[in-house]
C-alpha positions in Angstrom: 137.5 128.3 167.5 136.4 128.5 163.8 134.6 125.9 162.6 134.6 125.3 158.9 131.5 124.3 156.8 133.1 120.6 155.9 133.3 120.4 160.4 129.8 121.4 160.8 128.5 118.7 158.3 130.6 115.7 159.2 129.1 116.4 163.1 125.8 116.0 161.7 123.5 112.7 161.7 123.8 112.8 158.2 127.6 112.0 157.9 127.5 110.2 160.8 124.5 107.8 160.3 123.8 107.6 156.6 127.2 108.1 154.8 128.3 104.9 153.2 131.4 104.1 150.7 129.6 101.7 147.5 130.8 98.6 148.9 128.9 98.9 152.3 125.8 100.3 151.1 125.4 97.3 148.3 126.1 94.4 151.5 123.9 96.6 153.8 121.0 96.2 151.0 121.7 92.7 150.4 121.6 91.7 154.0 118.0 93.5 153.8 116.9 91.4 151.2 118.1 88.3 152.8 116.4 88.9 155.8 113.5 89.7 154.2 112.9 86.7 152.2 113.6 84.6 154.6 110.7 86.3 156.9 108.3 86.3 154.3 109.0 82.4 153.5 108.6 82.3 157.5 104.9 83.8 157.6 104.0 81.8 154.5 104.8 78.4 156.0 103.6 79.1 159.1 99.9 80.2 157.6 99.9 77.3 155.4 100.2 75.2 158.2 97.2 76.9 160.0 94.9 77.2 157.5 92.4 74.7 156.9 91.1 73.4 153.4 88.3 74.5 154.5 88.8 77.9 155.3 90.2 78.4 152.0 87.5 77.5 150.2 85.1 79.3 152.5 86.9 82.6 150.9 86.7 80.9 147.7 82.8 81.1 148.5 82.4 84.4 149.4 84.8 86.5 146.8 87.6 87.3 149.2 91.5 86.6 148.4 94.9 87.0 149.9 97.5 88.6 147.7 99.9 85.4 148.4 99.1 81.9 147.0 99.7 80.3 150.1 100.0 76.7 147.8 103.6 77.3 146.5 106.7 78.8 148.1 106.8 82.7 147.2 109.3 84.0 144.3 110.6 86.6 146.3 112.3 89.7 144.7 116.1 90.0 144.3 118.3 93.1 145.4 118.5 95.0 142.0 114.2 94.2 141.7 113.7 95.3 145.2 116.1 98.7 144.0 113.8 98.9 140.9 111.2 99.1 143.1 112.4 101.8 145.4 113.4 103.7 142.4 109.9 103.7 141.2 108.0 105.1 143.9 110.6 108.3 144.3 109.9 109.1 141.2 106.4 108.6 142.0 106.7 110.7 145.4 108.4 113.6 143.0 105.5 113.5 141.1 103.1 113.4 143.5 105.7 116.8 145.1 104.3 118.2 141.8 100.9 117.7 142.0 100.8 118.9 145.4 103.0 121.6 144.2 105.3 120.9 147.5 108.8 122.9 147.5 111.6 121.6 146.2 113.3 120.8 149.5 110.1 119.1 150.8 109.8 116.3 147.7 113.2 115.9 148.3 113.0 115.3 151.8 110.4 113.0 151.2 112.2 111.1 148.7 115.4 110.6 150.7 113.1 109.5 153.6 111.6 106.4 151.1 115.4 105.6 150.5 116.6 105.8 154.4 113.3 103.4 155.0 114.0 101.0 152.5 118.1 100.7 153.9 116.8 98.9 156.4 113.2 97.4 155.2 112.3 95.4 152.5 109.7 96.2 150.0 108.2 93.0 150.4 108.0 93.5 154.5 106.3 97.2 153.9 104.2 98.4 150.9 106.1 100.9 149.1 102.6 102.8 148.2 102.2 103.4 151.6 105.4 104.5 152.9 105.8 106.9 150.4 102.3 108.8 150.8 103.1 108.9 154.6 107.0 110.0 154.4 106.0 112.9 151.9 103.5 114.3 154.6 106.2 113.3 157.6 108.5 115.5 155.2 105.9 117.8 154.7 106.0 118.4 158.6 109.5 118.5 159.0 110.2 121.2 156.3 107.8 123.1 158.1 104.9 123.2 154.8 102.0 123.4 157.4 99.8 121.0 154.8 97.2 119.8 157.0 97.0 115.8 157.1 93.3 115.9 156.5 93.8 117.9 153.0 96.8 115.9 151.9 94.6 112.4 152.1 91.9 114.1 150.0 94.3 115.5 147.6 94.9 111.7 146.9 92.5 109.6 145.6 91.2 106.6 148.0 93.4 107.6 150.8 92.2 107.9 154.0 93.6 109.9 157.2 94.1 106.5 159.1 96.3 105.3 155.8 98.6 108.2 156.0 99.6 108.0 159.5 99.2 104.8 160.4 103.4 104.4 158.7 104.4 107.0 160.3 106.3 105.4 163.7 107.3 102.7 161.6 109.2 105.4 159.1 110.9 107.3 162.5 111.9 104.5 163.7 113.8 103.6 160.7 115.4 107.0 160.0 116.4 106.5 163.7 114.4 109.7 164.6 117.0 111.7 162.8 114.9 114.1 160.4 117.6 116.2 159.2 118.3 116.7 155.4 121.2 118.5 154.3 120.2 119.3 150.9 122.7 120.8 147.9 120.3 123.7 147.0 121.7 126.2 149.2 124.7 125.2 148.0 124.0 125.8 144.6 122.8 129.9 145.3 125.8 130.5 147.2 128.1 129.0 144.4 125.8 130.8 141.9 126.2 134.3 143.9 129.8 133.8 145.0 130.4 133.5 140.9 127.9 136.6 140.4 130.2 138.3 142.5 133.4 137.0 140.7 131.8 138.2 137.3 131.2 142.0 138.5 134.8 142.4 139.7 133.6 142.5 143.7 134.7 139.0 144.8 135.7 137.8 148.6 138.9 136.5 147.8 140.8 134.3 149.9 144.5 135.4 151.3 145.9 132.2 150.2 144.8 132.8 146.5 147.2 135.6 145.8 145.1 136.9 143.0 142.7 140.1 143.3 139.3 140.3 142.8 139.7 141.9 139.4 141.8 139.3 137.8 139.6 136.9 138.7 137.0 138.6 137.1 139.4 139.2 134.0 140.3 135.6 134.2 136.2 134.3 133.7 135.4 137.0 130.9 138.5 134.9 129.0 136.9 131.6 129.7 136.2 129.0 127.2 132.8 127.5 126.1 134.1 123.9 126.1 136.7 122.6 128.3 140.2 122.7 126.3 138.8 125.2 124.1 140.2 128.5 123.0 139.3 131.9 125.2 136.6 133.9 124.3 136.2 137.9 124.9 133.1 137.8 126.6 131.2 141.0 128.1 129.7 140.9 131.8 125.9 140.9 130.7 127.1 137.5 129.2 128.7 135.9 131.7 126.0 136.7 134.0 123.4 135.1 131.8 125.8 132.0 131.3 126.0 131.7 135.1 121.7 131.7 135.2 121.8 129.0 132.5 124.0 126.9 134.3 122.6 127.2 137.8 119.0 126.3 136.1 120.6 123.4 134.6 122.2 122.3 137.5 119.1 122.8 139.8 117.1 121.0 137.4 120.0 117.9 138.2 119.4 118.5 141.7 115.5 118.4 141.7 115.9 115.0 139.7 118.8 112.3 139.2 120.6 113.4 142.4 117.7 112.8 145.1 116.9 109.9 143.0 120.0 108.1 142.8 122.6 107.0 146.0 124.4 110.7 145.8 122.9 111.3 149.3 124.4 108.1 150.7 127.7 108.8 149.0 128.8 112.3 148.7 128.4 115.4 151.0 125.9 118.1 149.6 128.7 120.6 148.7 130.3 117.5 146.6 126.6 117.1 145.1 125.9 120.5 143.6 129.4 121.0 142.4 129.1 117.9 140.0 125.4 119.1 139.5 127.2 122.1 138.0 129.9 120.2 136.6 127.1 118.6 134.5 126.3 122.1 133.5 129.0 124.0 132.4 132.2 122.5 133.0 134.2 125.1 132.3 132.8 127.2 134.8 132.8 124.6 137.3 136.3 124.1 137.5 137.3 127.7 137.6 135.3 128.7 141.0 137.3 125.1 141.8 140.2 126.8 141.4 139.2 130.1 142.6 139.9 128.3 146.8 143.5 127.3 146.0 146.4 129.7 145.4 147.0 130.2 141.4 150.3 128.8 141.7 151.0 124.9 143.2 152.6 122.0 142.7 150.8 119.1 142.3 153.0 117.3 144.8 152.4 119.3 147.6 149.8 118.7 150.2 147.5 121.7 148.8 148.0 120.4 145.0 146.9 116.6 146.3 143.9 117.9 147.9 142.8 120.1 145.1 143.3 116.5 142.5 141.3 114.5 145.1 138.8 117.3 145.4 138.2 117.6 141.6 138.5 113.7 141.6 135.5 113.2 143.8 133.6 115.7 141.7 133.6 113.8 139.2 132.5 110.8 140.8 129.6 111.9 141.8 128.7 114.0 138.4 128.8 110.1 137.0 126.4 109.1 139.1 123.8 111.9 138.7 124.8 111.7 135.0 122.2 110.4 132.6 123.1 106.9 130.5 125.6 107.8 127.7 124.3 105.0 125.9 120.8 106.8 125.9 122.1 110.0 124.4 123.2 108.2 121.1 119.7 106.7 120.6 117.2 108.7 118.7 113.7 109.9 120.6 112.1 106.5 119.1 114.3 104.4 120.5 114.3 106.3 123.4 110.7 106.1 124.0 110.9 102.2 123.4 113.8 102.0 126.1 111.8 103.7 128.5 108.7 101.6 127.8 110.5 98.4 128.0 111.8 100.0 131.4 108.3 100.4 132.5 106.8 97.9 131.6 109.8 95.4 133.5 108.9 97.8 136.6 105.7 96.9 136.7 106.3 92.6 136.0 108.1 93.3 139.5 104.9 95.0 141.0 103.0 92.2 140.2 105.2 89.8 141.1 105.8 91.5 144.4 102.1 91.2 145.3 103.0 87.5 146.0 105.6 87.8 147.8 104.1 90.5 150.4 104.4 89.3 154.0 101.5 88.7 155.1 101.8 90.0 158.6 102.3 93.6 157.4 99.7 94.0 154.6 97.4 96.3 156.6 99.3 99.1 158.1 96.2 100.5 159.4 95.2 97.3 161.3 98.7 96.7 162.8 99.4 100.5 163.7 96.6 100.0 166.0 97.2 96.6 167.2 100.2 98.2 168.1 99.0 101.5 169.6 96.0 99.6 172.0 97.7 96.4 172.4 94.5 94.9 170.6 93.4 92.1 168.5 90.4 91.9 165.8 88.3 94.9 165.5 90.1 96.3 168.5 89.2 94.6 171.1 91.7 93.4 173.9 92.5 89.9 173.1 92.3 87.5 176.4 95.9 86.4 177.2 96.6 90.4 177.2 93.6 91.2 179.5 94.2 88.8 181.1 98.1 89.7 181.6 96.8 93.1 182.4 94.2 92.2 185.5 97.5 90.5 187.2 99.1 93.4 187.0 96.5 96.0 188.3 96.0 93.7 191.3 100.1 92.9 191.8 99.8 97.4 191.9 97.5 97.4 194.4 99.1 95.1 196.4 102.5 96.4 196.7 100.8 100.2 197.1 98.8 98.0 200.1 101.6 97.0 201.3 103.4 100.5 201.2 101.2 102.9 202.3 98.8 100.4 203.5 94.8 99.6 202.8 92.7 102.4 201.6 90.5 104.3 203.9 87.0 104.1 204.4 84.6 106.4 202.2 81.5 108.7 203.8 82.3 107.7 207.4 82.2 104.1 207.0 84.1 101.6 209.3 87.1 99.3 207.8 
């Protein structure tokens, strides 16, 4: 048995676990949000109700505040703010890739991790902040960077060791402790060297293709700049160093829009860095396309359907890691006042999400070992848990009594 590349993938957890048509993804983020909200309304009420006047103005007194006004009912973030949101700190975490001067596959891991978390979370359940500085050090680990944790917190300023574990269970937990990320950039060399190959006349061709490796090399020499323009005469130092520009430009697609926007979630990596490359050179694209189907078909036949669905989907997906048409007609100043305007909304949502944080999950560090020790303030046991423990030492000792019976005497001593 042969198994295909397309087989391999679609048995991964990737497919399986974190493929979504539009439709599904959109409800699956909207049910998040509504849960959310209705949590964080939840914990609000309920430490209204407990708190005292009195306490409150004993923090008054001493300087201290809670990022939620505990007075009102919280404004709570929509869907397309809590997206904003997300969309922010990836491009933060790609930055922060940067500065770190990570690989390419680990701030991309990193980012896709941010996006799997906040499927299934809310921004206003977990600070963003601090999920992304823990899942680019959880990707940093999986990718295999050997960045000590130690280092990494004091590459970032105020950020502790405590800080950038303390997510980290909550992160697995959510990628449902599949770490996996098929990423296009392999992809993208082998296309890149499979059309090196086609250029120099020394092509694998496939049987079904009935066209040697030379005409296919004669064919790309002929090809046009722009799609539906006329054939050039172009020499192999030429189409070699239009194949290096295009694969730049498409990795440069990769490294940006595509692990920043839903491509993951919607399109298989082969799909990605063929509309990466698409973006590119078009022209170029479409001929290795048609380089895996036989030079003659008709478009009614099963082979001519998938090859039309194939470079259908393509498509799709080079839309969505396609920049904003409407930007490209603006000139660079009011460019640079789009993108202002942009930030400055992002950043109305920031502040407006620091009152709608629930307040059970404001300190990570505090709950991670609540969570690890079973422990209340300052992490000591609280009573109703030691208390829940002693019964169950004793109801141990008991049944091992009663089992292998009572313990014998130490040092000679009678029972």
């Amino acid at each position: 048995m042969r198994l295909t590349e397309d087989e391999i993938y679609r048995s991964s957890t990737q497919f399986r676990l974190w493929s979504f048509t539009p439709g599904p993804l959109a409800s699956l983020r909207a049910t998040t949000n509504s849960t959310a909200t209705q949590r964080v309304k939840a914990a609000v009420k309920r430490l209204r109700e407990s708190r005292t006047q009195s306490e409150t103005n004993s923090e008054a007194e001493n300087g201290t505040s809670t990022p939620v006004n505990f007075n009102r009912e919280p404004d709570c973030l929509t869907t397309e703010e809590e997206m904003k949101v997300v969309e922010a700190f990836c491009e933060r975490a790609i930055k922060l890739g940067e500065f770190l001067k990570f690989p390419s596959n680990v701030t991309a891991t990193g980012v896709q991790y941010i996006r799997r978390f906040y499927l299934f979370n809310s921004p206003m359940t977990y600070e963003p902040k601090s999920i992304m500085i823990s899942a680019l050090f959880l990707a940093n680990k999986i990718e295999d960077n050997k960045m000590e944790c130690s280092d990494y917190a004091n590459s970032i300023p105020g950020t502790t060791k405590e800080q950038v574990l303390a997510p980290e269970f909550l992160i697995t937990q959510a990628l449902r402790f599949t770490f996996d990320i098929r990423h296009p950039f392999r992809g993208l060399q082998g296309g890149h060297m499979e059309m090196l190959a086609i250029a120099q006349g020394k092509a694998a061709v496939l049987p079904y293709v009935e066209r040697t490796a030379g005409e296919l090399q004669q064919e790309m020499l002929k090809l046009p700049i722009l799609p539906g323009g006329v054939a050039t005469k172009m020499s192999q130092h030429q189409v070699e160093n239009r194949l290096l520009a295009a694969t730049d430009k498409a990795k440069h697609t990769l490294r940006s829009s595509a692990i920043q926007s839903d491509a993951y979630f919607l399109y298989t990596p082969s799909q990605i860095w063929l509309a990466a490359y698409l973006l590119a050179d078009e022209v170029l694209a479409l001929f290795y396309l048609s380089t895996k189907f036989p030079s003659t078909i008709d478009a009614e036949t099963p082979t001519g359907i998938a090859k039309l669905k194939v470079v259908a989907t393509v498509r799709a997906c080079a839309s969505v890691l396609a920049p904003d048409p409407a930007l490209q007609k603006l000139s660079n100043a009011e460019r640079d006042a789009m993108v202002k305007q942009e930030v400055n909304a992002v950043k109305a949502i920031l502040v407006k999400l620091r009152h709608c944080q629930d307040p059970d999950k404001m300190d990570l560090v505090k709950l991670n070992k609540a969570q690890k020790r079973d422990a209340g303030a300052e992490g000591k046991l609280e009573e109703s848990v030691a208390k829940r423990r002693k019964l169950e030492r004793e109801k141990n000792e008991k049944e091992a009594d009663e089992f292998w019976g009572p313990e014998l005497p130490k040092n000679g001593k009678k029972a």
